[in-house]
Backbone as XML, in Angstrom:
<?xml version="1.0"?>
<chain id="A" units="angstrom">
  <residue number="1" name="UNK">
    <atom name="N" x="-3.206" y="12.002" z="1.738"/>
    <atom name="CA" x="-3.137" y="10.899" z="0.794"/>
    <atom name="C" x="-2.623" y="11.431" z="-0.538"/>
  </residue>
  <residue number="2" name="UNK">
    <atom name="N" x="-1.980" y="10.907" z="-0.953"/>
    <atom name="CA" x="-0.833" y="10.693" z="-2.895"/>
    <atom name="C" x="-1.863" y="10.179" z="-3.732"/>
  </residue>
  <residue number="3" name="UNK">
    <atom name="N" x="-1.364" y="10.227" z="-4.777"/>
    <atom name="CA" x="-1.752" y="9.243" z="-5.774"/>
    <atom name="C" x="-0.847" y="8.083" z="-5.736"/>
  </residue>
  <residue number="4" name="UNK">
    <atom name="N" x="0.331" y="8.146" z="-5.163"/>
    <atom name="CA" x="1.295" y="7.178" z="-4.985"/>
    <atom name="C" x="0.638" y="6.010" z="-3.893"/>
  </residue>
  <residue number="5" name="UNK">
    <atom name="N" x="0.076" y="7.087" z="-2.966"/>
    <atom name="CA" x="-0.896" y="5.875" z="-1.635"/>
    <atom name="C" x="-1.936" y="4.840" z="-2.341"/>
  </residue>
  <residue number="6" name="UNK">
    <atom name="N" x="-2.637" y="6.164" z="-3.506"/>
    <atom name="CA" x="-3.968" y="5.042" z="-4.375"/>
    <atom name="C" x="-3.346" y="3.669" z="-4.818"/>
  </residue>
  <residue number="7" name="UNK">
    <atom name="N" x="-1.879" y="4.349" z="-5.593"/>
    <atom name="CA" x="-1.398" y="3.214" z="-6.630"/>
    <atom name="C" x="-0.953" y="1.969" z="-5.416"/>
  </residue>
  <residue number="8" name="UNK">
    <atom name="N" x="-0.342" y="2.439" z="-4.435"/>
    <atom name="CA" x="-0.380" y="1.095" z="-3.354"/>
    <atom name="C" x="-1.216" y="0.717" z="-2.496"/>
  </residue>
  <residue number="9" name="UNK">
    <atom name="N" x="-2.442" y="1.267" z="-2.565"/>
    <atom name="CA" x="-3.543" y="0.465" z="-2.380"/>
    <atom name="C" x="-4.193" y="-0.495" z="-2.980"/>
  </residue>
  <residue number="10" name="UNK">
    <atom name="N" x="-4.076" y="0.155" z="-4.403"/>
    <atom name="CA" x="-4.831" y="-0.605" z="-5.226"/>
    <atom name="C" x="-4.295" y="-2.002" z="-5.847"/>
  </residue>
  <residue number="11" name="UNK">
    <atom name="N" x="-3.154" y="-1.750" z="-5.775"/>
    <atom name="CA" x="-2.140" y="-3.198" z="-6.073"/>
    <atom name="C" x="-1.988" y="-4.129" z="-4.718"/>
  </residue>
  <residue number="12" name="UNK">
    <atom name="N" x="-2.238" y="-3.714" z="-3.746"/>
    <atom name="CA" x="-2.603" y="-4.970" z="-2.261"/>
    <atom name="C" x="-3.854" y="-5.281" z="-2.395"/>
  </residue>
  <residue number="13" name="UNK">
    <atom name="N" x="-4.934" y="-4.646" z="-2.897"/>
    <atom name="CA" x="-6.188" y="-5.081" z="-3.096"/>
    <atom name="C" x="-6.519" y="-6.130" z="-3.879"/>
  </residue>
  <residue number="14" name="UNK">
    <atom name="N" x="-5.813" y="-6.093" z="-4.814"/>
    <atom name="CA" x="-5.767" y="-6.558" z="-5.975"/>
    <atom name="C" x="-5.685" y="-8.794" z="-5.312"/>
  </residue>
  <residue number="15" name="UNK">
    <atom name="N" x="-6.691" y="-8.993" z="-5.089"/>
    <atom name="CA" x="-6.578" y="-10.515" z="-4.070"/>
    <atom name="C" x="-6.294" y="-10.590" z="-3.153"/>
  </residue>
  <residue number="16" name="UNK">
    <atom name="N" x="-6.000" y="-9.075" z="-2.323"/>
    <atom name="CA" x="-6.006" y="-8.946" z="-0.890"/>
    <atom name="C" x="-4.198" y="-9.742" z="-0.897"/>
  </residue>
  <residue number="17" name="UNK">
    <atom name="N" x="-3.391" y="-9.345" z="-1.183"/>
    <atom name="CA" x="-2.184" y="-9.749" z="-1.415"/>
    <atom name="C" x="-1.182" y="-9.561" z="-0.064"/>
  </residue>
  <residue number="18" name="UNK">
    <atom name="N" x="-0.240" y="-10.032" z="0.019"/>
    <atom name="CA" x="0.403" y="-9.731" z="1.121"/>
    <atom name="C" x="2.103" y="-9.816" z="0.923"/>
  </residue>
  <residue number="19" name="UNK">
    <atom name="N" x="2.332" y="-8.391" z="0.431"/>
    <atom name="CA" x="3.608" y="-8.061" z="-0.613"/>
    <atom name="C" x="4.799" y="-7.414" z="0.482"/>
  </residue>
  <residue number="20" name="UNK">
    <atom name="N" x="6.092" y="-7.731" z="0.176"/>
    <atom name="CA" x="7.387" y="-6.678" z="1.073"/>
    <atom name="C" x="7.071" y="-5.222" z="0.361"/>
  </residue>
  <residue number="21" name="UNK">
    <atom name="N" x="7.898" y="-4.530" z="0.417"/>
    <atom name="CA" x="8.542" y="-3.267" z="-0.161"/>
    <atom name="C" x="8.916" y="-3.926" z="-1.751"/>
  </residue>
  <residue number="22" name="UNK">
    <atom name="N" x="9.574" y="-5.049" z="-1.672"/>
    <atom name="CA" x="10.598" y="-5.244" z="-3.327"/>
    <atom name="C" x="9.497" y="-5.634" z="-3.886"/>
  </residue>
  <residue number="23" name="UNK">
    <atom name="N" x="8.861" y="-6.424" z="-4.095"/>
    <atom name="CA" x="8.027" y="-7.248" z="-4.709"/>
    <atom name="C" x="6.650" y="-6.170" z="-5.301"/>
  </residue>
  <residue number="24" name="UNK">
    <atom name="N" x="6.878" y="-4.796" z="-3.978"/>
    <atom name="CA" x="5.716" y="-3.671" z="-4.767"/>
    <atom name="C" x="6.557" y="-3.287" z="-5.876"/>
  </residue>
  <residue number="25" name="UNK">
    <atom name="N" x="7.316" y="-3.218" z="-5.483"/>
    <atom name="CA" x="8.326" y="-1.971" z="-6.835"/>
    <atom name="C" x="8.417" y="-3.157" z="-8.285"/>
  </residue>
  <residue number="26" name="UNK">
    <atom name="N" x="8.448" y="-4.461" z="-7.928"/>
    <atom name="CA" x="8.711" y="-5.270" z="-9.166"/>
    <atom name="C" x="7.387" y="-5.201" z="-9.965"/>
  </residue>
  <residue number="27" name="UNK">
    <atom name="N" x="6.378" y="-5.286" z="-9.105"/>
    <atom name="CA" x="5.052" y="-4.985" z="-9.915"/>
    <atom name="C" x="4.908" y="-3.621" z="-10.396"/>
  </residue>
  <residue number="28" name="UNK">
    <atom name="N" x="4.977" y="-2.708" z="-9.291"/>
    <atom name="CA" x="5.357" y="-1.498" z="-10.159"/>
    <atom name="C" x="5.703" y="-1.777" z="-12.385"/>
  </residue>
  <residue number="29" name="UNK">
    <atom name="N" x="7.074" y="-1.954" z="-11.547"/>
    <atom name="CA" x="7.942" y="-1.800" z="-13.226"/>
    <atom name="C" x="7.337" y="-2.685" z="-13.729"/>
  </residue>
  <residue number="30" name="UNK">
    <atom name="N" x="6.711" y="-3.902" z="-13.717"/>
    <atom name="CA" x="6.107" y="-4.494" z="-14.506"/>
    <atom name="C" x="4.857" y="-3.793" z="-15.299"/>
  </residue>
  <residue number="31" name="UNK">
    <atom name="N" x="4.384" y="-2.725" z="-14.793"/>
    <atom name="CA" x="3.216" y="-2.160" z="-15.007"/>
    <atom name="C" x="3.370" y="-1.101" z="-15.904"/>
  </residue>
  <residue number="32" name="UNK">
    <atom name="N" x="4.312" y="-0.844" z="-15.794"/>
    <atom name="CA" x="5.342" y="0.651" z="-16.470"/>
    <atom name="C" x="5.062" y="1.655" z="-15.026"/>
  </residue>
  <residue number="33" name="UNK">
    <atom name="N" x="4.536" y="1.728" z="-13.933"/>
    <atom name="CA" x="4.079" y="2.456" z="-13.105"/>
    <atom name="C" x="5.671" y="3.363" z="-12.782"/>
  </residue>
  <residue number="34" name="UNK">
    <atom name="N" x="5.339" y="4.319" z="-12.681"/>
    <atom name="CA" x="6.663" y="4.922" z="-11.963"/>
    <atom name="C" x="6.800" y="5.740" z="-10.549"/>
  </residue>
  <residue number="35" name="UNK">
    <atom name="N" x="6.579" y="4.694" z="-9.125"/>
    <atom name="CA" x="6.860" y="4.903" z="-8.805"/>
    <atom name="C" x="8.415" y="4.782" z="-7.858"/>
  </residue>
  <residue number="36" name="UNK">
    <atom name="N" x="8.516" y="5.103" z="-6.998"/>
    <atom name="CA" x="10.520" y="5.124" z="-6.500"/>
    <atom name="C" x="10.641" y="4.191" z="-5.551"/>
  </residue>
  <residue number="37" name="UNK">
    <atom name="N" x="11.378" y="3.445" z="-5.245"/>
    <atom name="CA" x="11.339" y="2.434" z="-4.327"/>
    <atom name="C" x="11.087" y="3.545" z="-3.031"/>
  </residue>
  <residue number="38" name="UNK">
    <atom name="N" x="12.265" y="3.993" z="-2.304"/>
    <atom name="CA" x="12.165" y="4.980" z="-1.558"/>
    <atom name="C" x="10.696" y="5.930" z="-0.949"/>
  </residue>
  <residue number="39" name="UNK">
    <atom name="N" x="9.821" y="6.129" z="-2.182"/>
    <atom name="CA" x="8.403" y="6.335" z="-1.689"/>
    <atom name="C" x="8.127" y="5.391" z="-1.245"/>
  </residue>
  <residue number="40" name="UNK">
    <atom name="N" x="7.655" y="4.067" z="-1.769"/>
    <atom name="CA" x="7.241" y="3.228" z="-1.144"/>
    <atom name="C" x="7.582" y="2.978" z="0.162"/>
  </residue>
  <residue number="41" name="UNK">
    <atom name="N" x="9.076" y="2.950" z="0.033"/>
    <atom name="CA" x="9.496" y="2.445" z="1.857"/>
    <atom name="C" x="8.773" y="3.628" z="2.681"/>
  </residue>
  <residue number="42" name="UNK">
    <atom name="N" x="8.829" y="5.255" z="2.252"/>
    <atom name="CA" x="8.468" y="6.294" z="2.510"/>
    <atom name="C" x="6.937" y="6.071" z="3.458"/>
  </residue>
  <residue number="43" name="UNK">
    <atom name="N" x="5.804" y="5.448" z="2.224"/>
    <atom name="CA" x="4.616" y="5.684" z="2.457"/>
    <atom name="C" x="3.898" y="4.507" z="3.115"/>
  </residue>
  <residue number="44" name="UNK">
    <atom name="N" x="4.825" y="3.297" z="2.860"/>
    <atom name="CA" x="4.092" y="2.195" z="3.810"/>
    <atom name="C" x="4.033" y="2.253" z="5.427"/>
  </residue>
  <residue number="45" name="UNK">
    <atom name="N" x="4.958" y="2.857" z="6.030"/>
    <atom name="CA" x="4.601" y="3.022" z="7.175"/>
    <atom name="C" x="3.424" y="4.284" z="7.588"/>
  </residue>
  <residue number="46" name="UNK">
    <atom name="N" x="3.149" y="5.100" z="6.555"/>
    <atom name="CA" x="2.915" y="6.234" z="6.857"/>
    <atom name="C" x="1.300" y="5.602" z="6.436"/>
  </residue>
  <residue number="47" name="UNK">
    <atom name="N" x="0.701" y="4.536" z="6.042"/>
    <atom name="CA" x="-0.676" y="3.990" z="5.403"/>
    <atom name="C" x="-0.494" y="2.944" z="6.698"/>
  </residue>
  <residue number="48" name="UNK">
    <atom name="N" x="-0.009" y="2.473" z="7.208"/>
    <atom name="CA" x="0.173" y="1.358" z="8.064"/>
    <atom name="C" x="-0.652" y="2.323" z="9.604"/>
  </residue>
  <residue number="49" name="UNK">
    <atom name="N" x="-0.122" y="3.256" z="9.395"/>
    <atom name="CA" x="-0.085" y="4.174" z="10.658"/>
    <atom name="C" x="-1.999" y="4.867" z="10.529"/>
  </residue>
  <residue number="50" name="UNK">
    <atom name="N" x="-2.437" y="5.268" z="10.007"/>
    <atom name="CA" x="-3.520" y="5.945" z="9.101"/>
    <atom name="C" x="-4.381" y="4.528" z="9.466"/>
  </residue>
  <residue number="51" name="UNK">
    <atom name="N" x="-3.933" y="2.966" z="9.183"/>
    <atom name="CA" x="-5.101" y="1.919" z="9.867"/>
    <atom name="C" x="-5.412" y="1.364" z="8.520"/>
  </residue>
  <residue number="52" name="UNK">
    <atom name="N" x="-5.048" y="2.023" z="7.200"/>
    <atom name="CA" x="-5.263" y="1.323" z="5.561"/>
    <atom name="C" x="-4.313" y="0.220" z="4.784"/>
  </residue>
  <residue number="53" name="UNK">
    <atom name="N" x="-3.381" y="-0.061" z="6.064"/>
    <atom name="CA" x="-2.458" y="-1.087" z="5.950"/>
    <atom name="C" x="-2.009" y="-1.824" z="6.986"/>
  </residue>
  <residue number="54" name="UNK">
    <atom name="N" x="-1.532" y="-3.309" z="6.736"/>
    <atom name="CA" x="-1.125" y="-3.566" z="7.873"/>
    <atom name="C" x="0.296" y="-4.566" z="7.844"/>
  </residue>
  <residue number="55" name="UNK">
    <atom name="N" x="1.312" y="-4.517" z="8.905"/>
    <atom name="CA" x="2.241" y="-5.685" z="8.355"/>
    <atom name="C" x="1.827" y="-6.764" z="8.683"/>
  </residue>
  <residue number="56" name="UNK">
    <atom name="N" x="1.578" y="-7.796" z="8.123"/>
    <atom name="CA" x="0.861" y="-9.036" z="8.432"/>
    <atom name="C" x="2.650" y="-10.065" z="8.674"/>
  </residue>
  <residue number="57" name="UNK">
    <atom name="N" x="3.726" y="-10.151" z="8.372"/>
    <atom name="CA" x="5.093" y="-10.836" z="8.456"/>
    <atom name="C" x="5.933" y="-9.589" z="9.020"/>
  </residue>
  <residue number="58" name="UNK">
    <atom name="N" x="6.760" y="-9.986" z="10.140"/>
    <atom name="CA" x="7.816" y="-8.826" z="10.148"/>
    <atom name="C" x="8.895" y="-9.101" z="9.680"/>
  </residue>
  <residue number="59" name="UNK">
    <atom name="N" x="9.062" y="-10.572" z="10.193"/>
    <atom name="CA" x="10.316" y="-11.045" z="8.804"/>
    <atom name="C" x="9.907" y="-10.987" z="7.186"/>
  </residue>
  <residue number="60" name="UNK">
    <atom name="N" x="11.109" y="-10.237" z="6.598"/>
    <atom name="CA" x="10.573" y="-9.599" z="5.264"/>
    <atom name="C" x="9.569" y="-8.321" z="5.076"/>
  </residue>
  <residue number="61" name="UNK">
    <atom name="N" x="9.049" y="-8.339" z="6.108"/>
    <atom name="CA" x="8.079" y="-6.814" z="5.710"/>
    <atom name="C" x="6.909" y="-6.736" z="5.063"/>
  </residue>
  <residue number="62" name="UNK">
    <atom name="N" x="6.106" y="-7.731" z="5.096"/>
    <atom name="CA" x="5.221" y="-8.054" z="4.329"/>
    <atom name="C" x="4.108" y="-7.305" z="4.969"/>
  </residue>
  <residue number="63" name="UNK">
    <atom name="N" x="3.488" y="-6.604" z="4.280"/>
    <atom name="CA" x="1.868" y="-5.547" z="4.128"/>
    <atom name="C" x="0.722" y="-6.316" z="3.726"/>
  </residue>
  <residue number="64" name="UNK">
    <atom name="N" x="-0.299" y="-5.670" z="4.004"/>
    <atom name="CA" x="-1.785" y="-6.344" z="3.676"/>
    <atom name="C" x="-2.309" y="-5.294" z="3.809"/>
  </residue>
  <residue number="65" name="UNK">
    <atom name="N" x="-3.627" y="-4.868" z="2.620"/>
    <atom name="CA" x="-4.155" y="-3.708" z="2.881"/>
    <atom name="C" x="-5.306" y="-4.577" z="4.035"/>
  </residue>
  <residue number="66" name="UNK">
    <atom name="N" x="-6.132" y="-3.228" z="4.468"/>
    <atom name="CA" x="-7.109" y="-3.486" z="5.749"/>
    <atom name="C" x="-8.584" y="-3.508" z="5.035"/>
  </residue>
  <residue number="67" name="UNK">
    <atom name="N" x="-9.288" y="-3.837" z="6.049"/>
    <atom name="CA" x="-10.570" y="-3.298" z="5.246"/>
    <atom name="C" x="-11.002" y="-1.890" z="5.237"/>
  </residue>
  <residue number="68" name="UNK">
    <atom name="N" x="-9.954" y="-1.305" z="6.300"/>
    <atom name="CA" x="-10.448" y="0.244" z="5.985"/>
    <atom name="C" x="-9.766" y="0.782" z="4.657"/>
  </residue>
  <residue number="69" name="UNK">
    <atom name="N" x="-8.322" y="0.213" z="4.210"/>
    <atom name="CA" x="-7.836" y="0.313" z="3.403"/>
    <atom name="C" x="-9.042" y="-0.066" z="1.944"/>
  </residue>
  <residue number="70" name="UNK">
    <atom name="N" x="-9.479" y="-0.952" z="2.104"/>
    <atom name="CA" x="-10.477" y="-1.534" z="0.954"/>
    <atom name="C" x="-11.776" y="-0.308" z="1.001"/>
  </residue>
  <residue number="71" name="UNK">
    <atom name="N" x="-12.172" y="0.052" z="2.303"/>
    <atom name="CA" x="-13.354" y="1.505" z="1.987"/>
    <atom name="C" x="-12.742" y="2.655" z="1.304"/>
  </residue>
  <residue number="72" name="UNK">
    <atom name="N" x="-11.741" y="2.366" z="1.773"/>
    <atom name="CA" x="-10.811" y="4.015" z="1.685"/>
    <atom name="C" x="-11.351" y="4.246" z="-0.178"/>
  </residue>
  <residue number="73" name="UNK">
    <atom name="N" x="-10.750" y="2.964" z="-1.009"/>
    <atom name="CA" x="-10.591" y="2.733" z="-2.346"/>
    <atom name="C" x="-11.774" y="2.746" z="-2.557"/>
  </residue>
  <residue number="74" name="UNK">
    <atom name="N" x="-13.459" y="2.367" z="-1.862"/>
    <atom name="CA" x="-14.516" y="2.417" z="-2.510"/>
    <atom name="C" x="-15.407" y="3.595" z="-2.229"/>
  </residue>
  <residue number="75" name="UNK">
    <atom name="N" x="-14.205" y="4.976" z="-2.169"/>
    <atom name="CA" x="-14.856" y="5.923" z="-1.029"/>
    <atom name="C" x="-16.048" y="5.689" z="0.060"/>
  </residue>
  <residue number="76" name="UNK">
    <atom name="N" x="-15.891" y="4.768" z="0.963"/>
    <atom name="CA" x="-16.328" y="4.502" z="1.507"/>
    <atom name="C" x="-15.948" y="4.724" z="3.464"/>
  </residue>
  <residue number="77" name="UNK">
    <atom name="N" x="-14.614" y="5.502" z="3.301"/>
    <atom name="CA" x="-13.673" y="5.881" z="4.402"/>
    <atom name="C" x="-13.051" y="7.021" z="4.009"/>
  </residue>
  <residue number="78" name="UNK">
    <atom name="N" x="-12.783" y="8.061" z="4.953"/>
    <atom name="CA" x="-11.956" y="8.998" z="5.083"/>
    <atom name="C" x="-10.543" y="9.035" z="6.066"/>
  </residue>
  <residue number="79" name="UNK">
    <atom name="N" x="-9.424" y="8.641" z="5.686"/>
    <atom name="CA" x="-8.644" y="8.372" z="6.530"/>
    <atom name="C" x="-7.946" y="9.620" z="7.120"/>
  </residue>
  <residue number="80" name="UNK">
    <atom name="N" x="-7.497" y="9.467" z="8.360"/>
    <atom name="CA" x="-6.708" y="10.873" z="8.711"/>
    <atom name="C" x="-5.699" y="11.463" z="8.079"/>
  </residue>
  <residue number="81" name="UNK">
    <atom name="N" x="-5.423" y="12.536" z="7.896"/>
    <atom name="CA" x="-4.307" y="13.661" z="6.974"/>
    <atom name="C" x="-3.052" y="12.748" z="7.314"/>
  </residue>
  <residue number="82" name="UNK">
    <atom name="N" x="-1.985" y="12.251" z="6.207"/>
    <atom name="CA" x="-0.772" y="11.407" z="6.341"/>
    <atom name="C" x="0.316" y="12.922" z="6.135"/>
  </residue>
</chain>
């Protein structure tokens, strides 16, 4: 796990949201956050895979964190080495 994984956890949590790839990165920059689009595309499959994410749309690409995703954030889960 990144700090890049926290920062996209914590922004799907955020109302349990259900975001593409673009729409993370727009919040991103809205935030001043810096992360790269490219991570993102990078790490969503790689949190999807781990069980702390999920694609809920395949048209568009749309993610949802999980509830293991939601322990993970309340240390409440240990997810496997990404």
């Amino acid at each position: 796990m990144t700090g890049n994984d926290d920062k996209i956890l914590e922004l799907l949590a955020q109302g349990r949201l259900a975001l593409n790839k673009k729409a993370i990165m727009v919040n991103f920059e809205l935030r001043d956050i810096d992360i790269s689009y490219s991570t993102v595309k990078r790490r969503l499959p790689m949190l999807e895979e781990a069980g702390l994410v999920k694609m809920v749309r395949e048209q568009g690409g749309y993610y949802q964190i999980t509830d293991d995703g939601l322990a993970y954030l309340n240390e409440e889960f240990e997810p496997p080495e990404l």
